[in-house]
N, C-alpha and C positions, 0 to 999 in steps of 0.2 A: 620242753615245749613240743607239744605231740603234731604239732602241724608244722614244724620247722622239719622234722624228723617220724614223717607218715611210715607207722611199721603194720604189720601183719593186723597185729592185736585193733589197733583203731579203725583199722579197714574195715575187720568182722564188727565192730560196735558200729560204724557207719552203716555195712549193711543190714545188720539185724535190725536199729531205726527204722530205715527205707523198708523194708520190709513188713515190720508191724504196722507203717503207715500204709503200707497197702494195703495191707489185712484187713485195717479198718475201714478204709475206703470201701474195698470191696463188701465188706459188710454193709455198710451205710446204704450201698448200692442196692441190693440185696433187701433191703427192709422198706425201701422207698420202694421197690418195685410189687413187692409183698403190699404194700399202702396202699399203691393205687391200686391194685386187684380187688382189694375188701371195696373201697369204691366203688 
């Protein structure tokens, strides 16, 4: 049970998640502000 027993390995899978979800956020970000300029 990898949450009974948090090691290294699941850490970096946790971060790289949070991560990409930034990425994409930031993106999203990024394309809506791109939007409202052609506006």
């Amino acid at each position: 049970m990898l949450y009974k027993f948090p090691n290294v390995e699941y850490d970096n899978l946790f971060f790289k998640i949070k991560e990409m979800i930034e990425k994409r956020i930031e993106k999203i970000k990024l394309s809506l502000k791109n939007e409202e300029m052609v506006l």
